[in-house]
KEKEVO-465775 format. One record per atom (N, C-alpha, C): residue in three letters; x, y, z. Coordinates in pm, whole numbers, padded with zeros to 5 digits, always signed. Each point is the difference from the previous one (the first is absolute). Layout:
<pts>
ALAXYZ...
</pts>
This chain:
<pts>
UNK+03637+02547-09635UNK-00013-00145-00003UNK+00133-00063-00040UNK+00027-00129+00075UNK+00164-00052-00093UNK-00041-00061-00136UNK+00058+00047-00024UNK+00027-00041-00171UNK+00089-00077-00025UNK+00063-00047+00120UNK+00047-00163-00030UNK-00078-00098+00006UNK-00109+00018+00090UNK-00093-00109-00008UNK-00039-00061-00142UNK-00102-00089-00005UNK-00083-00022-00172UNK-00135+00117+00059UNK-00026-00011-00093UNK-00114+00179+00014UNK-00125-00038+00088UNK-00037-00175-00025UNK-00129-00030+00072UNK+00015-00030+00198UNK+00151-00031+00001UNK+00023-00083+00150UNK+00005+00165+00068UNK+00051+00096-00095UNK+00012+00135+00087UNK-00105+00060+00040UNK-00108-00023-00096UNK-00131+00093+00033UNK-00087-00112+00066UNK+00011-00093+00017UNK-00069-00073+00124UNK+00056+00024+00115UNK+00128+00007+00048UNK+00089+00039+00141UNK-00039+00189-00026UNK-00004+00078-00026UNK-00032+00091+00001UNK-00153+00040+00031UNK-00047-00093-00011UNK-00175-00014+00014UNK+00002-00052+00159UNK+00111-00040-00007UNK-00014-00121+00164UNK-00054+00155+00119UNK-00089+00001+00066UNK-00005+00060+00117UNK+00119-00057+00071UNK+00078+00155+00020UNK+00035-00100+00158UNK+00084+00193+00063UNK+00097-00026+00100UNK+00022+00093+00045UNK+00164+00020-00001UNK+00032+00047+00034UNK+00161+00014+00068UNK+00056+00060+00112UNK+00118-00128+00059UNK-00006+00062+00166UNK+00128+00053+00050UNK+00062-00006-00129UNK+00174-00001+00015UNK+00079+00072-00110UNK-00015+00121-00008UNK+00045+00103-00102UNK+00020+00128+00083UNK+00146+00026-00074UNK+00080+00150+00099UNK-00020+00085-00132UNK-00082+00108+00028UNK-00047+00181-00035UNK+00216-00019-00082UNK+00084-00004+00102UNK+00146+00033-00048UNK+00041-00083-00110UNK-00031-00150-00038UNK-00025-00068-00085UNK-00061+00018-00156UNK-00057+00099-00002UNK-00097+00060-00142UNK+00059+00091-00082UNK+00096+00061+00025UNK+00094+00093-00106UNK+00041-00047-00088UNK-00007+00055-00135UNK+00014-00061-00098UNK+00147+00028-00062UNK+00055+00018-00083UNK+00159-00059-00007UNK+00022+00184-00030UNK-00141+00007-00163UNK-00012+00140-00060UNK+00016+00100+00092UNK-00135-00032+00103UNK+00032+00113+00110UNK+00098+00070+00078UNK+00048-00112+00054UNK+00116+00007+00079UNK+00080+00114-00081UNK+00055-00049-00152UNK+00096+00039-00032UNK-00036+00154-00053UNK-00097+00012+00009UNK-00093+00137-00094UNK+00070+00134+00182UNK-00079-00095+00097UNK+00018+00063+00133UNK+00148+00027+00011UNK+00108-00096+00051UNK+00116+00007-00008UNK+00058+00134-00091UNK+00014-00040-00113UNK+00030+00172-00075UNK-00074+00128+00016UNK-00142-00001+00039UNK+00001+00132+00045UNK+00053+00002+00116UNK+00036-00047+00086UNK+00089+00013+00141UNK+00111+00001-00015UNK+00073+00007-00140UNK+00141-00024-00002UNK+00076-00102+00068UNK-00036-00122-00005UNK+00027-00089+00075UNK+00035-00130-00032UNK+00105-00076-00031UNK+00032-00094-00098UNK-00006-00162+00087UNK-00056-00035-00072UNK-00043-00160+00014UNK+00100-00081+00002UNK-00020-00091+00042UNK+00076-00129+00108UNK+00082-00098-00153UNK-00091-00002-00049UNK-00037-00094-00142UNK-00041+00095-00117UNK+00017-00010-00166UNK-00071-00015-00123UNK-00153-00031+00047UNK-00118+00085-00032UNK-00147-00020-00009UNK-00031-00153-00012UNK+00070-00040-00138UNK-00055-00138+00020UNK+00108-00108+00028UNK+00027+00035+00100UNK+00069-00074+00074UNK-00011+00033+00183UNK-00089+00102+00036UNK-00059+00034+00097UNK-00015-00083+00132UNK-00085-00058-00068UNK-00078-00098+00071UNK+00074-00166+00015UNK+00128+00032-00045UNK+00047-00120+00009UNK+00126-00009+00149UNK-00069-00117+00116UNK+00016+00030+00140UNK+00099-00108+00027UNK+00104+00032+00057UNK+00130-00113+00053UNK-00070-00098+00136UNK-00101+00064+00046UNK-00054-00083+00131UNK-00109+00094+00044UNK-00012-00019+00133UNK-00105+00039+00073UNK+00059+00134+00033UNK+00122+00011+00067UNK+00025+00114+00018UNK+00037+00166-00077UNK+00071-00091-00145UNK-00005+00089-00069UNK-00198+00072-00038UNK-00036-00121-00040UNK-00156+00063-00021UNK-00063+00043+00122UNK+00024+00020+00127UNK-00058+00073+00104UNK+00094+00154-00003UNK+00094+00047-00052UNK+00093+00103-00004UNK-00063+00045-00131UNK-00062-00051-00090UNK-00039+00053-00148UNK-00121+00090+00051UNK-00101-00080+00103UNK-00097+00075+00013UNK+00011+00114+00082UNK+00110+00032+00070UNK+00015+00161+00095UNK+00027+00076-00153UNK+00050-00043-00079UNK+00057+00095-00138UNK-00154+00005-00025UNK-00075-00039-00066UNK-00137-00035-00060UNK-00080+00116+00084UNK-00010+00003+00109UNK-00091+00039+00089UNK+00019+00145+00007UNK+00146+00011+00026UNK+00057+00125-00003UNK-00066+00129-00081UNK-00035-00055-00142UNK+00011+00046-00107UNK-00174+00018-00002UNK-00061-00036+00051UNK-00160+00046+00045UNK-00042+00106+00096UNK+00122+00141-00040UNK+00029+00072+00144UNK-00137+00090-00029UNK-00117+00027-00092UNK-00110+00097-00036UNK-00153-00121+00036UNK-00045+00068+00050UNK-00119-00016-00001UNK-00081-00036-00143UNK+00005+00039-00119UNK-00014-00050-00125UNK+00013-00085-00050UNK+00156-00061+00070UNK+00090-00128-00054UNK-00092-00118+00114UNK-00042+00030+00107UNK-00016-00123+00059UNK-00171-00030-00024UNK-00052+00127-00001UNK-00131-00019-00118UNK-00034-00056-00079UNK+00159+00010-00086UNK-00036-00110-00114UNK+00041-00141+00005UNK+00106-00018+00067UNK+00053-00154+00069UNK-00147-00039-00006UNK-00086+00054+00128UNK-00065-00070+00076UNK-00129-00031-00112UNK-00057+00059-00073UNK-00070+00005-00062UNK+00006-00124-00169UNK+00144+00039-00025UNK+00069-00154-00080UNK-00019-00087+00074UNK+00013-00042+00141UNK-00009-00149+00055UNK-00094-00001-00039UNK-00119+00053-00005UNK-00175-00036-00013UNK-00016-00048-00138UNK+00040+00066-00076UNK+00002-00055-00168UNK+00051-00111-00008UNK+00151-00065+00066UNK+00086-00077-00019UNK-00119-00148+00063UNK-00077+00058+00157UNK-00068-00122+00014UNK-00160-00030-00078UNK-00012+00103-00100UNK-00154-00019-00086UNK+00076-00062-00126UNK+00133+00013-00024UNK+00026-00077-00157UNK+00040-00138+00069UNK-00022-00016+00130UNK+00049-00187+00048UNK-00168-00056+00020UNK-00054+00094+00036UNK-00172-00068+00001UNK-00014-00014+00179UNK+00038+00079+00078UNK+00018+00009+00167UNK-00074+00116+00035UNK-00140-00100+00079UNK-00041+00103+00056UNK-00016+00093+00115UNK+00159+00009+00095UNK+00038+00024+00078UNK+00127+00005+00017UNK+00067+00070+00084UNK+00112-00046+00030UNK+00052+00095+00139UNK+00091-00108+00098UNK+00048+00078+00092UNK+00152+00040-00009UNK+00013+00090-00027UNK+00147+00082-00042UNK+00054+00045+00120UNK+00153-00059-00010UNK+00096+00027+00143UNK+00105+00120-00079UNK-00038+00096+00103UNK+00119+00119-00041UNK+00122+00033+00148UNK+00091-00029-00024UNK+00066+00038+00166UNK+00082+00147-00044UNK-00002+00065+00106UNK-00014+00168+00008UNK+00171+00012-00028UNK+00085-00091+00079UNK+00111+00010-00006UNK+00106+00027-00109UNK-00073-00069-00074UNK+00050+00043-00176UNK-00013+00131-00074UNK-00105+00033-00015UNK-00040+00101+00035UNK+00028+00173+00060UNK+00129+00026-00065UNK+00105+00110+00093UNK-00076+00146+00006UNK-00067+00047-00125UNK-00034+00068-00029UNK-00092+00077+00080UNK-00069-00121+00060UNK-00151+00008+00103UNK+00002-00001+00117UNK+00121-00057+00053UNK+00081-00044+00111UNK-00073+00160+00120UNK-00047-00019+00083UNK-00086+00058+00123UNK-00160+00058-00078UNK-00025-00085-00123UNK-00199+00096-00035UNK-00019-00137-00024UNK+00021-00083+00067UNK-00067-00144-00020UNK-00200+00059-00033UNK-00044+00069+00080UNK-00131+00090-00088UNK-00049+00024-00151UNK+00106+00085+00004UNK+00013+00065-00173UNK+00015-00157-00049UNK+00085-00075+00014UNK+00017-00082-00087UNK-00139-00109-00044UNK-00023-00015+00130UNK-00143-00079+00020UNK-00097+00028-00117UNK-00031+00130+00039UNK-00028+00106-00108UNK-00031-00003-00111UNK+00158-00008-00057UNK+00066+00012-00154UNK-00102-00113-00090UNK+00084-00110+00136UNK-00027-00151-00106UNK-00200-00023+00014UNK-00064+00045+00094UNK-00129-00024+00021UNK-00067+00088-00144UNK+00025+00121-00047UNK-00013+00070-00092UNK-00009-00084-00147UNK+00103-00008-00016UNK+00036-00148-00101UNK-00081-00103-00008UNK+00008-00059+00119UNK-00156-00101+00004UNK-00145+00034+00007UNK+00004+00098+00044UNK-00180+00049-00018UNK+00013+00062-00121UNK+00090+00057-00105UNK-00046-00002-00125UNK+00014-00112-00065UNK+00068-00097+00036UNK-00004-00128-00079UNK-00109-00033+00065UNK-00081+00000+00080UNK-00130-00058+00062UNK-00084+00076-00130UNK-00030+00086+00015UNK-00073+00132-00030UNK-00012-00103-00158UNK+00139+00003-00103UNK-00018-00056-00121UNK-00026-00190-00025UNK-00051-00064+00105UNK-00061-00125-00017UNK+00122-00105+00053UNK+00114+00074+00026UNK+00100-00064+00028UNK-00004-00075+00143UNK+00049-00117+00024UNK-00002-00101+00127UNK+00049+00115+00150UNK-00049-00102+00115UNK-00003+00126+00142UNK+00128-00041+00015UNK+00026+00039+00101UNK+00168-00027+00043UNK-00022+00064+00165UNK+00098-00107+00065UNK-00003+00000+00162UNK+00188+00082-00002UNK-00003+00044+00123UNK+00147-00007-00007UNK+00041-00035+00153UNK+00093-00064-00028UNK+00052-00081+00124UNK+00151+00067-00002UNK+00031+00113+00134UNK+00120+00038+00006UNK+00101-00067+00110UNK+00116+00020-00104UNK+00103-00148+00085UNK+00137+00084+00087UNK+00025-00057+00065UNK+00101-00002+00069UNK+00116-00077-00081UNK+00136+00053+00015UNK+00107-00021-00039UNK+00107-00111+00106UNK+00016-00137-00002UNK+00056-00057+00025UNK+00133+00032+00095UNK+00057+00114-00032UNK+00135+00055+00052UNK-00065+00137+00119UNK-00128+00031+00022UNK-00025+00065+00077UNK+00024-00012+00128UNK-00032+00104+00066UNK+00013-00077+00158UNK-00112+00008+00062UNK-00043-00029+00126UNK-00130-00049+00070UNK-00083+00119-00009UNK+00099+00124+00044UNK-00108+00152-00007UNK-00003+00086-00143UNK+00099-00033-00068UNK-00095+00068-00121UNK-00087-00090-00045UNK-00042-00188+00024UNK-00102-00014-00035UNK-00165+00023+00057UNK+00058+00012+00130UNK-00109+00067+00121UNK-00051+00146-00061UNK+00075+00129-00044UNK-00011+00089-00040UNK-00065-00027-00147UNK+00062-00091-00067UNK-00118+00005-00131UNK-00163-00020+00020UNK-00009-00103+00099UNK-00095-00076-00004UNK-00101+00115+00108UNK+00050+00084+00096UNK-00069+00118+00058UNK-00036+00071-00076UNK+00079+00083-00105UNK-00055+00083-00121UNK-00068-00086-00059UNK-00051-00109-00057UNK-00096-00102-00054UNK-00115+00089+00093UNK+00010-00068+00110UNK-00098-00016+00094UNK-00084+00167+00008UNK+00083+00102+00007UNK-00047+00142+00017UNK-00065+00077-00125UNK+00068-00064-00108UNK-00036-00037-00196UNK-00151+00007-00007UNK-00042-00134+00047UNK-00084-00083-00018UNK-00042-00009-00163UNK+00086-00041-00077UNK-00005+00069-00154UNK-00134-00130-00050UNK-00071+00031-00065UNK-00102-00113-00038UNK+00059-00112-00128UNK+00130+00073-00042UNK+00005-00078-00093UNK+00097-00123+00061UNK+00049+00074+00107UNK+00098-00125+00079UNK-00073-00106+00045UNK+00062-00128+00002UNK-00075-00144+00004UNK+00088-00012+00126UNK+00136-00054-00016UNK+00071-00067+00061UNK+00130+00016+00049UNK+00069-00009+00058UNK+00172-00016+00058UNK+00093-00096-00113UNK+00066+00025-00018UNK+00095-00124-00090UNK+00115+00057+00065UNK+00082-00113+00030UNK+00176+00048-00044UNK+00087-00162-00081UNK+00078+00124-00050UNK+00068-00122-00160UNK+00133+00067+00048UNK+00082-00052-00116UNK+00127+00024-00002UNK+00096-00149+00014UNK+00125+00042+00012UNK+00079-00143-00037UNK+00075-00034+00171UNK-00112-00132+00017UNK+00045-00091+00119UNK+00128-00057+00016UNK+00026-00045-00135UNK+00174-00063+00039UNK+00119+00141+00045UNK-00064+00060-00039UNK+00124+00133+00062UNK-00059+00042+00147UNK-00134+00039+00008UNK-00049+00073+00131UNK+00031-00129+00086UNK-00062-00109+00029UNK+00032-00113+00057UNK-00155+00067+00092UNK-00030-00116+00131UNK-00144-00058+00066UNK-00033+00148+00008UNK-00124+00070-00056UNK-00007+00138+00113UNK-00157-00023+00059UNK-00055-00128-00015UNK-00157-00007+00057UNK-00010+00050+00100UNK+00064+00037+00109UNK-00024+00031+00149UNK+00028+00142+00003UNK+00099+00029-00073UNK+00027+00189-00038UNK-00157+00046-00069UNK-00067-00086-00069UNK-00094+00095-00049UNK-00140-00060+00074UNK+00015-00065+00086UNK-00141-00048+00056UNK-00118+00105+00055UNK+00083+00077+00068UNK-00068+00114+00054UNK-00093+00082-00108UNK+00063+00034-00100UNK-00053+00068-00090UNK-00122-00057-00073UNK+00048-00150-00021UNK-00113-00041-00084UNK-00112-00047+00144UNK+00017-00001+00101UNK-00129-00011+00091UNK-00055+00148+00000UNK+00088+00095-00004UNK-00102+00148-00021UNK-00087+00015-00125UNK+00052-00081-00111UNK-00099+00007-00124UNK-00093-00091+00014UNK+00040-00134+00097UNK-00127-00045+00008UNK-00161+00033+00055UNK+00053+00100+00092UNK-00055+00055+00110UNK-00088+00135-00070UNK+00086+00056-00082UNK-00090+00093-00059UNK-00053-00010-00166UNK+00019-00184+00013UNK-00129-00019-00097UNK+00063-00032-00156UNK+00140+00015+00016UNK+00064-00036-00151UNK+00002-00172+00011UNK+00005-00026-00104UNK+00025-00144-00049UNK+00198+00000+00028UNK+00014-00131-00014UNK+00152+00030+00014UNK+00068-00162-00080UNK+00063+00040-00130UNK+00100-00072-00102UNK+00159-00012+00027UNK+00041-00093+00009UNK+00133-00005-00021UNK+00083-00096-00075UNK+00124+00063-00051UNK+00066-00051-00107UNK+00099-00060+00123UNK-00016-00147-00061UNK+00087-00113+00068UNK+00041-00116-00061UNK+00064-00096+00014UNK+00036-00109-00050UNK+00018+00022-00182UNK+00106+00098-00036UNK+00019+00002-00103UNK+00166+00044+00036UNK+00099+00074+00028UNK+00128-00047+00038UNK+00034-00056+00130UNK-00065+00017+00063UNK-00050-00090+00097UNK-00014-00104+00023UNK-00004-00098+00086UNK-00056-00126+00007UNK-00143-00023+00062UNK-00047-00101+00042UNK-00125-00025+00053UNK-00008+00084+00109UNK+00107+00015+00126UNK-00046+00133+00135UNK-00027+00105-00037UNK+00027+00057-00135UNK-00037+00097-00011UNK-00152+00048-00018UNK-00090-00168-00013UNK-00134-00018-00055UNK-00053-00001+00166UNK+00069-00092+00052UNK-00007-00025+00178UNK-00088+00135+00015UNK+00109+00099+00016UNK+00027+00121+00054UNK-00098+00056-00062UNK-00029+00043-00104UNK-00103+00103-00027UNK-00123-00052+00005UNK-00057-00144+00054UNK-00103-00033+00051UNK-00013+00012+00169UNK+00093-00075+00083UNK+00012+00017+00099UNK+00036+00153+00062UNK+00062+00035-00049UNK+00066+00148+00069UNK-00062+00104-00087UNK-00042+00004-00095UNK-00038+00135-00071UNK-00186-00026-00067UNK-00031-00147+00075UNK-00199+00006+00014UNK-00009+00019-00187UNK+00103-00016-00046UNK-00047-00026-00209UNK-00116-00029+00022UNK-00077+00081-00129UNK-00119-00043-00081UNK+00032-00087-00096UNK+00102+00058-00055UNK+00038-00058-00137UNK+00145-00038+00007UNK+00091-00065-00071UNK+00119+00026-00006UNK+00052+00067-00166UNK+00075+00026-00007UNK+00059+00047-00145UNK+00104-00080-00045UNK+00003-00074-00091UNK+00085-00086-00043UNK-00044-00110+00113UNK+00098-00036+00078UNK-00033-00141+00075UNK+00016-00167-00031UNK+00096+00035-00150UNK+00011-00152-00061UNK+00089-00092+00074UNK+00088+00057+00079UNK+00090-00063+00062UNK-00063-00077+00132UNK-00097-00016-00008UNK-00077-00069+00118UNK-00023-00128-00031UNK+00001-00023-00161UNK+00028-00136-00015UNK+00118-00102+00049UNK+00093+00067+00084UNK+00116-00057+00051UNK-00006-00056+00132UNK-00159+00035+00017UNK-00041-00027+00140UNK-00114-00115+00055UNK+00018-00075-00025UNK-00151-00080-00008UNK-00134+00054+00104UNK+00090+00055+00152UNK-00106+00033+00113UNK-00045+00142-00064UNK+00110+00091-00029UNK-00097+00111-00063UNK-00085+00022-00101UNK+00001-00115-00128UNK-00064-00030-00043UNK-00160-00050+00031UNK-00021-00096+00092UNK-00105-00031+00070UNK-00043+00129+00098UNK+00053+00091+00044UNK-00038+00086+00075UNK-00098+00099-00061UNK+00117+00033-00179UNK-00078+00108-00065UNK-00161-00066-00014UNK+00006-00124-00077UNK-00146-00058-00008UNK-00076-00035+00104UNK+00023-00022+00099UNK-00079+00021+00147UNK-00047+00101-00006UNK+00069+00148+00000UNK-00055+00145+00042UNK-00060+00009-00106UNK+00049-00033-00179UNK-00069+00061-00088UNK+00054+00125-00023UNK+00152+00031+00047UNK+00082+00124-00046UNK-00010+00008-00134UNK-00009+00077-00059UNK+00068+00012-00212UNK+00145+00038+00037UNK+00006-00002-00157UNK+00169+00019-00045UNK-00032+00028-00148UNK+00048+00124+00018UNK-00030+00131-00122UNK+00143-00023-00080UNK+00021-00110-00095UNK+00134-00069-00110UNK+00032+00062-00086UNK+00038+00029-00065UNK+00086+00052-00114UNK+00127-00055-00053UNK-00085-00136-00114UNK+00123-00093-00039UNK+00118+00098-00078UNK-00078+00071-00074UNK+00100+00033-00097UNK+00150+00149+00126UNK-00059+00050+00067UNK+00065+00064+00088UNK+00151-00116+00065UNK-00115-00090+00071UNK+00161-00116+00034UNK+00083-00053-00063UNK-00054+00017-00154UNK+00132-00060-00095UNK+00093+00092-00032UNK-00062+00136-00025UNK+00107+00096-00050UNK+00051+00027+00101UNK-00016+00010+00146UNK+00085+00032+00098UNK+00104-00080+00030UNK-00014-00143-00026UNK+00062-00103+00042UNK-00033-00069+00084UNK-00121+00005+00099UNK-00023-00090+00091UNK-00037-00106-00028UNK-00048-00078-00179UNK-00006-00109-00034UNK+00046-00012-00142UNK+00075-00136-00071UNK+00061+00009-00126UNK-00081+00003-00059UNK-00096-00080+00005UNK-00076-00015-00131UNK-00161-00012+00080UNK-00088+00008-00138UNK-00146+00044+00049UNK-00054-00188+00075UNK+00115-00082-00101UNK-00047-00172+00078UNK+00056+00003+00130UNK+00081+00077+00058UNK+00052-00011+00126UNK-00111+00067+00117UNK-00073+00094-00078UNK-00092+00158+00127UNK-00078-00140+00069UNK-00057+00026+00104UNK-00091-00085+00086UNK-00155+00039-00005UNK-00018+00106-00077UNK-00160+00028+00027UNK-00080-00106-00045UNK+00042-00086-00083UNK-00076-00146+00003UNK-00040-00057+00076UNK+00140-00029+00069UNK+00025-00083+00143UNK-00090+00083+00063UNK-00033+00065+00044UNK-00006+00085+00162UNK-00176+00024-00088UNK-00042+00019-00094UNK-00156-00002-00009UNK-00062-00132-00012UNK+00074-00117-00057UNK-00046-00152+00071UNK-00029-00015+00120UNK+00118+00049+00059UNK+00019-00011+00157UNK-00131+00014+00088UNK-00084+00081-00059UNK-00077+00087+00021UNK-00002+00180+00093UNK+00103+00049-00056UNK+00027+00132+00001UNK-00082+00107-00081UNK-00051+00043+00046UNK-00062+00128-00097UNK+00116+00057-00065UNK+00023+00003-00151UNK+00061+00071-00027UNK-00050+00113-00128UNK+00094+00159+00005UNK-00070+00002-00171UNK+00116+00056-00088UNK+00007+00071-00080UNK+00082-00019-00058UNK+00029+00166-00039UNK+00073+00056-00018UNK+00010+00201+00009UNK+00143+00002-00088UNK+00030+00129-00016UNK+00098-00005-00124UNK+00130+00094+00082UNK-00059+00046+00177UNK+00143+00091+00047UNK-00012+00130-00033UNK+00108-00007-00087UNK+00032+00103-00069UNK-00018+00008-00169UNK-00080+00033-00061UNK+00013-00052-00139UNK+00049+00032-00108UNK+00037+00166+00037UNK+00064+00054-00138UNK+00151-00042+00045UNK+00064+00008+00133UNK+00130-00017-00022UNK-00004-00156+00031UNK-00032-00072+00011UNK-00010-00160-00040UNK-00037-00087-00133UNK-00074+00121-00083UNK-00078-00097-00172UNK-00075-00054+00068UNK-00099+00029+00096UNK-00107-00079+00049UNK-00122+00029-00041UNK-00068-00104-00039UNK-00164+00035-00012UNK-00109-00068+00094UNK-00092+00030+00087UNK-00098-00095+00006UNK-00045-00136-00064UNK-00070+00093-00120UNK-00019-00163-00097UNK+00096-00048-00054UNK+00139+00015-00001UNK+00115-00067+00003UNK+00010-00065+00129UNK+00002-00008+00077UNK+00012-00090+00155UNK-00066-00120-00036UNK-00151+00058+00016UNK-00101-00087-00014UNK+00032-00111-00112UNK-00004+00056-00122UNK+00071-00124-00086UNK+00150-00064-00021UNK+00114+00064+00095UNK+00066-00051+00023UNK-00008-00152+00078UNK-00092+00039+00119UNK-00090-00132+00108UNK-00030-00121-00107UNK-00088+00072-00031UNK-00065-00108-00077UNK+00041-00100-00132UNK+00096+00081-00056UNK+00074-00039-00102UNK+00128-00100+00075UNK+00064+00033+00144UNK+00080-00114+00066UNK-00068-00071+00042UNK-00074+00046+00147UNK-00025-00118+00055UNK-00163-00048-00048UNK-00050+00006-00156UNK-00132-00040-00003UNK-00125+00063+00063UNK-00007+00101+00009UNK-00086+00058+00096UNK-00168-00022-00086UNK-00098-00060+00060UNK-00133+00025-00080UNK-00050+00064+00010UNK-00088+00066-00070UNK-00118+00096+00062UNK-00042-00024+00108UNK-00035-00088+00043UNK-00020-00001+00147UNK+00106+00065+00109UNK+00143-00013+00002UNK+00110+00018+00072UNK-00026+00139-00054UNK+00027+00054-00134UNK-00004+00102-00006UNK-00084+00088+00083UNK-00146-00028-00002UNK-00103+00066+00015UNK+00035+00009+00208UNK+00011-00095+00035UNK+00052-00006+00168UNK+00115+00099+00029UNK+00100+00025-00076UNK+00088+00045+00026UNK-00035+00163-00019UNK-00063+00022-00122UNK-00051+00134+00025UNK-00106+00007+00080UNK-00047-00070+00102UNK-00141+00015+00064UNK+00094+00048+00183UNK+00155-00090+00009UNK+00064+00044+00082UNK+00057+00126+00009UNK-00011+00058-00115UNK+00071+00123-00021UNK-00113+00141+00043UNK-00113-00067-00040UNK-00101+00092+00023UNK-00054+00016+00174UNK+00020-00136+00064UNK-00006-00019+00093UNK+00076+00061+00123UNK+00085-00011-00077UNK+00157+00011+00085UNK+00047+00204-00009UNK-00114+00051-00080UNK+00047+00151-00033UNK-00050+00068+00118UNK+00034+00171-00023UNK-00010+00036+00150UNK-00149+00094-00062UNK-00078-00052-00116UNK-00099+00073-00070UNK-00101+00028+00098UNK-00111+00105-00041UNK-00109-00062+00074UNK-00104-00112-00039UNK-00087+00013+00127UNK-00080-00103-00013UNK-00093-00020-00145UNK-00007+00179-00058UNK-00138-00048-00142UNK+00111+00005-00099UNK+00102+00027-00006UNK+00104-00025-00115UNK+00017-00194-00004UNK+00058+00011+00141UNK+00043-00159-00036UNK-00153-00115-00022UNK-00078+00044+00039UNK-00184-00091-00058UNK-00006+00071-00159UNK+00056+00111-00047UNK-00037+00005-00150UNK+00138-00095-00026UNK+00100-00009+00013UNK+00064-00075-00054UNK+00000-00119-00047UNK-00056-00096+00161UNK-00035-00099+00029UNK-00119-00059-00105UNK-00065+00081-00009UNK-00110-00040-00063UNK+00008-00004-00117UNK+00085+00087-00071UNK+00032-00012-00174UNK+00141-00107+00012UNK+00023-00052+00098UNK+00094-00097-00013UNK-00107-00136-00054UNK-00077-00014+00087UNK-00056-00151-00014UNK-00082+00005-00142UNK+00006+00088-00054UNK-00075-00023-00175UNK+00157+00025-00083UNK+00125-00032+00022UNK+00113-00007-00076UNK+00020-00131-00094
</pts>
């Protein structure tokens, strides 16, 4: 629980039903770990432990996580990753969550995309097993790929058929890769085709085409991030026409830099607007992110009431790639909050 909160606003947002739609599996390493891992590998760190986690931009913190990932080269180690996310989302009060892991990071595993499936499913069915929240996993594609290794991921998906897999994602940093919606179209029509849901991270170094694009060209369910659509008035009206979500993470855009301050982020703007939005923490151990830190971040800027609150986690639950009797138990212990 944060313990910055006052003790009563935390255990009511912790009580809040709701879900999460926008959290990376690579995101959850904890500073200890890392550095515990690192020395038995003989392997010396970028940074001082506690100073780790402290990121010059987007790119340096997308280069932190090939180090991070690296270092999960045992079946044991990603056991337990996966199995900490589950704890990490029962001390926020989430009773769900869809977790994006992209393989590419990942060196260790690099051709048992299987085994790995595996590893982390292990982890979650004993965190199932001990009362702990379900977890979807949505595997992503890497921004800098090219058209056929994302065709080739998304075939091994398809030949997989892993049950714990939900969805397609691809993330990574747009201002360097530049437009690739049409490089990966193909792929994400094969996941549509064989039944995955399909997320994408857009309009966060990006501008609004990048939101264009992964609705028009890549058939989004969801988008990931997507704040930069407030720059758009028509895509704005578009998202609320279709009723797209946009899976936010204020505290993620500040430490990256894509906004100065939390009075500047738009998730205000853009859920007036009438945008579904909800609110997710990214990455949280290497960001200081919490759930019920988000949530009362919202509410503590832009005024959020229980009511807004209670909508915003009702989008989140909505907007997950859960099933159908998860998201009706949710739903339903939402409306007695």
């Amino acid at each position: 629980m944060n313990t910055s909160l006052p003790e009563l606003e935390a255990h009511r947002l912790k009580s809040l039903p709701k879900a999460e739609v926008h959290l990376h599996l690579e995101g959850c390493f904890e500073a200890a770990t890392i550095a515990q891992w690192a020395k038995t590998e003989g392997l010396a760190l970028p940074r001082p432990q506690e100073d780790l986690f402290k990121f010059s931009g987007l790119a340096d913190f997308l280069g932190f996580l090939d180090l991070a990932c690296g270092l999960a080269c045992t079946t044991e180690r990603l056991v337990a990753l996966s199995y900490g996310l589950c704890q990490r989302l029962a001390d926020n009060g989430t009773g769900y969550a869809d977790v994006i892991f992209n393989p590419t990071h990942w060196h260790a595993w690099h051709g048992r995309l299987g085994a790995m499936l595996d590893a982390m499913d292990a982890g979650f069915k004993a965190a199932e097993q001990d009362g702990l929240p379900r977890v979807g996993v949505c595997v992503s594609l890497l921004r800098t790929q090219s058209a056929d290794a994302a065709i080739e991921l998304v075939d091994a998906l398809r030949a997989l058929r892993h049950p714990r897999v939900v969805a397609l994602s691809v993330d990574g940093n747009e201002a360097i890769a530049g437009r690739t919606g049409p490089r990966f179209a193909e792929a994400f029509r094969r996941a549509g085709d064989a039944g995955l849901r399909r997320t994408v991270h857009a309009g966060e170094s990006s501008g609004p085409e990048g939101v264009w694009d992964a609705v028009n060209v890549l058939g989004a369910d969801r988008i990931d991030h997507g704040v930069r659509a407030i720059e758009d008035a028509a895509l704005v009206r578009m998202l609320v026409d279709r009723q797209i979500p946009l899976g936010i993470c204020p505290t993620s855009n500040l430490v990256l830099g894509v906004y100065p301050s939390i009075l500047d982020h738009p998730i205000e703007r853009l859920r007036s607007a009438g945008v579904r939005v909800s609110v997710n923490t990214d990455d949280p151990a290497l960001l200081g992110a919490s759930l019920i830190g988000e949530y009362a971040l919202c509410r503590r800027t832009f005024g959020w009431t229980d009511a807004m609150t209670k909508s915003v986690a009702r989008t989140s639950i909505d907007a997950s790639f859960a099933s159908s009797d998860v998201k009706a138990q949710l739903l339903a212990a939402l409306k007695d909050w």
